[in-house]
ROVOLUM-413636 format. One record per residue (C-alpha): residue in one letter; residue number from 1; x, y, z. Coordinates in steps of 0.5 Angstrom, whole numbers, padded with zeros to 4 digits. Example, Ala and Ser with C-alpha at 12.3 -4.5 7.8 and 13.67 -1.06 7.14 Angstrom:
2
- A / 1 / 0025 / -0009 / 0016
- S / 2 / 0027 / -0002 / 0014
This chain:
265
- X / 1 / 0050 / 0065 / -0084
- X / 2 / 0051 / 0065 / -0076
- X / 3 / 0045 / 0063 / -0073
- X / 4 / 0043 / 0071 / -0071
- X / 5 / 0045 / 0074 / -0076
- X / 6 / 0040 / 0079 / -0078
- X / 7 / 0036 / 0078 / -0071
- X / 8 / 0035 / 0083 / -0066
- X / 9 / 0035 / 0079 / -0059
- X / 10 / 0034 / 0083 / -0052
- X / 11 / 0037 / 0081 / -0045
- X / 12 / 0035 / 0083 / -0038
- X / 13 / 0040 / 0082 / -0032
- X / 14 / 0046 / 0082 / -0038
- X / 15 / 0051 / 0085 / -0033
- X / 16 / 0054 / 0079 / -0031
- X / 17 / 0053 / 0071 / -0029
- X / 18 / 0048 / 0067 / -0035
- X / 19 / 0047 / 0074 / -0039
- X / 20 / 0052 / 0075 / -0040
- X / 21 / 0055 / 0069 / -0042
- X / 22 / 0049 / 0068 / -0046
- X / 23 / 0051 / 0076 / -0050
- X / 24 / 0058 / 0073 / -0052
- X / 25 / 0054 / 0068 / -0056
- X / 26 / 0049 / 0071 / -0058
- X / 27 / 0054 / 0076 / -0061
- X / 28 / 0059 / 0071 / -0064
- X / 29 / 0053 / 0069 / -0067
- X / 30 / 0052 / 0076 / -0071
- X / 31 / 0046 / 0078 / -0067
- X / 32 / 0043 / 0085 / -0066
- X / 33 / 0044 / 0086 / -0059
- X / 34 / 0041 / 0091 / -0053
- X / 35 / 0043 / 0090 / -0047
- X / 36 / 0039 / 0091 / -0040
- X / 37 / 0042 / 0091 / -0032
- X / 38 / 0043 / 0096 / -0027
- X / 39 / 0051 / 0097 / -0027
- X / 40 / 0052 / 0101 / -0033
- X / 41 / 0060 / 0101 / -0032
- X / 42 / 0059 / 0093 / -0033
- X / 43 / 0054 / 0093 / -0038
- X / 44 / 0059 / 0098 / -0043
- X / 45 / 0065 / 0094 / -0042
- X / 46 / 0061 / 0088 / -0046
- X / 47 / 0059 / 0092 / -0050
- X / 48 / 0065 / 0093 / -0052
- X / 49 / 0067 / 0085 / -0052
- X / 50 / 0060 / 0084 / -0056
- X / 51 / 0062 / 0089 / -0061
- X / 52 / 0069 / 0086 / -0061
- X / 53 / 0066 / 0080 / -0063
- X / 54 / 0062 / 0082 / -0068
- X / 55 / 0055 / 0084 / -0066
- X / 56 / 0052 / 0091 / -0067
- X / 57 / 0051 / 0092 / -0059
- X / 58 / 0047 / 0097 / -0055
- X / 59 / 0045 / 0099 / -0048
- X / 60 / 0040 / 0101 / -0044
- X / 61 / 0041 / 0101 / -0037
- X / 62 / 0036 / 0100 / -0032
- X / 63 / 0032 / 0098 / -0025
- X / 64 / 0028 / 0093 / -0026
- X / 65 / 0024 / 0094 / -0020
- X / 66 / 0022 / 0102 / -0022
- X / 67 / 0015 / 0098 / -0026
- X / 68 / 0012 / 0106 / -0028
- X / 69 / 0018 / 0107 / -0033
- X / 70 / 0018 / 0100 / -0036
- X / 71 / 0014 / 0103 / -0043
- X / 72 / 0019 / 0108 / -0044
- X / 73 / 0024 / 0103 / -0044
- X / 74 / 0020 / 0098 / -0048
- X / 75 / 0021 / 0104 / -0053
- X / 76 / 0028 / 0105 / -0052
- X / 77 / 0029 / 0098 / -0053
- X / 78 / 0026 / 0098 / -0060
- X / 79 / 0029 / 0105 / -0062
- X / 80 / 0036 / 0101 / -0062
- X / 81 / 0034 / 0097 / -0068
- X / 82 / 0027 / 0098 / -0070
- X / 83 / 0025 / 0091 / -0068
- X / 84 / 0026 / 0085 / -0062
- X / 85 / 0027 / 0078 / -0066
- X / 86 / 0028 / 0074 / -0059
- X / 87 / 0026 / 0078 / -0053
- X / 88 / 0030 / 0074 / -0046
- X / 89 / 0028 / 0075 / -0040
- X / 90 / 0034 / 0073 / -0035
- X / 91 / 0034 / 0078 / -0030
- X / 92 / 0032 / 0076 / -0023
- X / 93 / 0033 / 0076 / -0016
- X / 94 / 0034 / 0071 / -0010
- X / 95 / 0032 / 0071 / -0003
- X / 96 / 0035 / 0068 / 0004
- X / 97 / 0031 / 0069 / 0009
- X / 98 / 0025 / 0065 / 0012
- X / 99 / 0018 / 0066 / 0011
- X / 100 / 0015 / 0069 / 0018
- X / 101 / 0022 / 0074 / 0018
- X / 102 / 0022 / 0077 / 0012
- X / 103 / 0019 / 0083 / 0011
- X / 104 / 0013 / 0084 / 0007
- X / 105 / 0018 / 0090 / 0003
- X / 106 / 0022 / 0084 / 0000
- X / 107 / 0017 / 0079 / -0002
- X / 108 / 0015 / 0085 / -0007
- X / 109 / 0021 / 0088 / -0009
- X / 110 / 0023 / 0080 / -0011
- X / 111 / 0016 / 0079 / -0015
- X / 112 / 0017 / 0086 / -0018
- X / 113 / 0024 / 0085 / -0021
- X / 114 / 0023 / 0078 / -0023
- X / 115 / 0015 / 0076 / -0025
- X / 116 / 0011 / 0083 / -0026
- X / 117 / 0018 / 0086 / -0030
- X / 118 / 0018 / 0080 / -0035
- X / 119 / 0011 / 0080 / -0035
- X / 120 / 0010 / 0088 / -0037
- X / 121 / 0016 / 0088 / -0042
- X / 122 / 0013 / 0082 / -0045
- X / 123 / 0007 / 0085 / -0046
- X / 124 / 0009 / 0091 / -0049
- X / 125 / 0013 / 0087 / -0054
- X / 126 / 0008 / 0081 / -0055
- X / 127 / 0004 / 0086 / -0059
- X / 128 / 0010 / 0088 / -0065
- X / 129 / 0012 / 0081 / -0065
- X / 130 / 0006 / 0080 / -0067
- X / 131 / 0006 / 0084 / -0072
- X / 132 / 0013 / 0081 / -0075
- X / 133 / 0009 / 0075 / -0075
- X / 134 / 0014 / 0072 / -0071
- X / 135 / 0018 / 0073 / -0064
- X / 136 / 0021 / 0069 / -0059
- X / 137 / 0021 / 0070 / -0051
- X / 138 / 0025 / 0066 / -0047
- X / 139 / 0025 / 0067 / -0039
- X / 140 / 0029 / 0064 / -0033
- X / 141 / 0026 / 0061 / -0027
- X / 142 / 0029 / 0056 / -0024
- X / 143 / 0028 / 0049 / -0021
- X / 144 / 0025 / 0054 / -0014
- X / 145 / 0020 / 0054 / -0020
- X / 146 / 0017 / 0047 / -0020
- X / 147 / 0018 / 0046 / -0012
- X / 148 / 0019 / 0050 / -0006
- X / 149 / 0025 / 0051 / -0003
- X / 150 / 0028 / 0053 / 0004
- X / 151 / 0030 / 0060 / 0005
- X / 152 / 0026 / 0062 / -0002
- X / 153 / 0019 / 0064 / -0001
- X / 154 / 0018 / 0069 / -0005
- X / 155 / 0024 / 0068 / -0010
- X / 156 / 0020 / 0061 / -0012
- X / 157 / 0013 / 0064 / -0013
- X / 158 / 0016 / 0068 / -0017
- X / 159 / 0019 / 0064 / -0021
- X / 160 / 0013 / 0058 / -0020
- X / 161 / 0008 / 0065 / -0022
- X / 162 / 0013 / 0066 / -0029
- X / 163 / 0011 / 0059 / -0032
- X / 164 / 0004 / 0060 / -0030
- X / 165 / 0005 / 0065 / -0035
- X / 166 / 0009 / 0064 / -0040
- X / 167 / 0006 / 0056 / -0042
- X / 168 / -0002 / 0060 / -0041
- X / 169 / 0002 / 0064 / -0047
- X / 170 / 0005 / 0060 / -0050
- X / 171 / -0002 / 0057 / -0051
- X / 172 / -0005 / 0063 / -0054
- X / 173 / 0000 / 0065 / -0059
- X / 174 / 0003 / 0058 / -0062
- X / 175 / -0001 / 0058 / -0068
- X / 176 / 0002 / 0065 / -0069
- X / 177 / 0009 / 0065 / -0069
- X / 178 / 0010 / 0066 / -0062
- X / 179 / 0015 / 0061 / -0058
- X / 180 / 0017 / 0062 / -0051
- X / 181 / 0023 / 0059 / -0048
- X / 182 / 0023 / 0057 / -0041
- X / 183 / 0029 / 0056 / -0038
- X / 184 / 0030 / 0053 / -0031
- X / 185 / 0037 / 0053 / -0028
- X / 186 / 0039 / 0050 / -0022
- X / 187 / 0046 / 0051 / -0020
- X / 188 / 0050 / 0055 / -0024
- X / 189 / 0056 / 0059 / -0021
- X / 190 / 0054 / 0066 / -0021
- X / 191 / 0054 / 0071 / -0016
- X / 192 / 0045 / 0070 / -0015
- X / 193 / 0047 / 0069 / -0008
- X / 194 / 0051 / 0074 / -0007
- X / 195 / 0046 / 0079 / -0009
- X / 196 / 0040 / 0075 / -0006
- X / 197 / 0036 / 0079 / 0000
- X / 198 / 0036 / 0077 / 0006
- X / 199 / 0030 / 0078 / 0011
- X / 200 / 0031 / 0084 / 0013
- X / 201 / 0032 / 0087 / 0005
- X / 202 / 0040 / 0088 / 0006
- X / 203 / 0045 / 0084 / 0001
- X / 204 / 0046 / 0077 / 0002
- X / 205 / 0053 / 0078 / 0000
- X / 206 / 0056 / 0070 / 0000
- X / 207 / 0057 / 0065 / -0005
- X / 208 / 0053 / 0060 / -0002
- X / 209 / 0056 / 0052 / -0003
- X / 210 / 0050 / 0051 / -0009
- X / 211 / 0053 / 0056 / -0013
- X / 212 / 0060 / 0055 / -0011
- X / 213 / 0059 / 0048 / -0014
- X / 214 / 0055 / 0050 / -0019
- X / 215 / 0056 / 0049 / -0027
- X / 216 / 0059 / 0055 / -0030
- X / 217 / 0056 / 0061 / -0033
- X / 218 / 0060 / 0059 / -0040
- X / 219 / 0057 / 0052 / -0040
- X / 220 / 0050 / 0054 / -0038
- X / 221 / 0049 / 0060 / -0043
- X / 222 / 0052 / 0055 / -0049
- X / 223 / 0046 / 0050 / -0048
- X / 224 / 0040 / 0056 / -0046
- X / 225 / 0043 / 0059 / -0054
- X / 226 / 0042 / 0054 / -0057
- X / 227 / 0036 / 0053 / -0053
- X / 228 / 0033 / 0059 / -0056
- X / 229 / 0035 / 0058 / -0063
- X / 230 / 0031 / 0051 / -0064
- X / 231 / 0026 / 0054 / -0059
- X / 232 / 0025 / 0048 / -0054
- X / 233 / 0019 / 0050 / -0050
- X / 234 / 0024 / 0049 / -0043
- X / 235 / 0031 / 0048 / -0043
- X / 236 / 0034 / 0046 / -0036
- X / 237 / 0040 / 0048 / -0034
- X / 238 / 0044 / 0045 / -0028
- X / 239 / 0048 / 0039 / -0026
- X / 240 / 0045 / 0032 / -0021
- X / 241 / 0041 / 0038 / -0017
- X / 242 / 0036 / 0037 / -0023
- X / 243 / 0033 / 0030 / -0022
- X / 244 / 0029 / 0034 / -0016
- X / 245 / 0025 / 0036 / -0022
- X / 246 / 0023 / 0029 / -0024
- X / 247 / 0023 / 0027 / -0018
- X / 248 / 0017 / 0033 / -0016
- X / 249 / 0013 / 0030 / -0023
- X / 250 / 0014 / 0023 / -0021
- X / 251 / 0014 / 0022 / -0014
- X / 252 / 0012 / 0028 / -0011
- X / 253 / 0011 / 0025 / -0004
- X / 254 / 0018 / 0024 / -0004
- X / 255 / 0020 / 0031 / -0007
- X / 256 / 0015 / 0035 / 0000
- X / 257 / 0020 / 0030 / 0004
- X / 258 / 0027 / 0032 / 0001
- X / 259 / 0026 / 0040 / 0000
- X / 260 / 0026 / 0038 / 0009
- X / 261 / 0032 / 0036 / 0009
- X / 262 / 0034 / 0041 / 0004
- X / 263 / 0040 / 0045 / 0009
- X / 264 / 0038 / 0052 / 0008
- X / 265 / 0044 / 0056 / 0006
């Protein structure tokens, strides 16, 4: 029996990068799947892949950022298959700029889309996977997520903000089936940095060196699904930029004086 058979799994951000790659694992593993992103021209041709290798798959395009409508796509979403096994919550948005230029329309552009979306959705869903008797909600931050980084004030809050949530979650509802997922990429070869907003809220539109020379989208996608089927409480997903992580847990002196000598790209 594939590993997803007969289980209904949501993807935020599924139009490209790690959501996508991720969608074709999932579908090769017979999941039920629902799709979600902004482009609906890229989201109907995975579908069609999905579909092709195997999987029930539906759409539902949407801006995370537009939060009042989040319940009616909550609604949409389990009006597709009746239900969410797996709800992962992968969609997000970067950031270059620093701290003092950037304009306060994108530091609350960026925590909607990537902590209060995730946080709302999740909300509305936790209530029926409780119901079910068991659910798991998987989430991507980032290494931004465990120190702070140049260029990505509001990105790192972010992503610091999502595993305050989700680990106090986690906390709460272990006794009743609930597992979340915390995914912490570091460089992956996507096009974040393409899409990353720039101090003034204008489009960044660069494949910055970091992602040029991250590990690929297919490779990051393989160890995060197989994360989510054996609920690990974090996956960490990247090349040798992830000894920082240790480097913050143990050493954390040392880690304030390495992210100064980050080159800001």
């Amino acid at each position: 029996m594939a590993k997803f058979e007969n289980k209904t799994v949501w993807i935020t951000g599924a139009s490209s990068g790690i959501g996508e790659a991720c969608a074709y694992l999932f579908a090769i593993e017979k999941a039920n799947l629902i799709l979600t992103a902004t482009r609906t021209d890229a989201l109907k041709m995975i579908q069609e892949k999905c579909i092709g290798l195997g999987a029930h798959c539906k759409i539902l395009p949407f801006d995370l950022s537009v939060i009042d409508n989040i319940p009616t796509l909550v609604a949409d979403a389990f009006n597709c298959f009746g239900r969410i096994d797996v709800l992962f919550n992968n969609a997000g948005i970067s950031q270059r700029g620093l701290t003092a230029d950037t304009v306060f329309e994108v530091d609350k552009k960026i925590m909607d889309v990537n902590f209060f979306a995730p946080v709302f959705i999740t909300k509305l869903v936790l209530p029926e996977m409780l119901k079910n008797g068991n659910g798991t909600i998987a989430v991507t931050s980032s290494i931004a997520g465990k120190f702070g980084f140049p260029l990505r004030s509001a990105y790192s809050a972010s992503k610091h903000a999502l595993y305050g949530f989700f680990e106090t979650l986690q906390a709460e509802y272990h006794n009743r089936n609930i597992r979340v997922v915390m995914v912490c990429p570091g460089f992956v070869n996507t096009n974040i940095s393409m899409n990353a907003l720039e101090n003034d809220g204008k489009r960044h539109a660069k494949l910055d060196a970091g992602q040029a020379g991250g590990i690929t989208a297919e490779k990051a996608a393989k160890k995060i699904v197989n994360g989510i089927y054996n609920q690990k409480p974090e996956v960490l997903v990247g090349g040798k930029e992830l000894i920082m992580v240790y480097i913050k847990r143990f050493t954390p002196s040392l880690s304030r004086i390495l992210a100064r000598k980050i080159k800001p790209s």
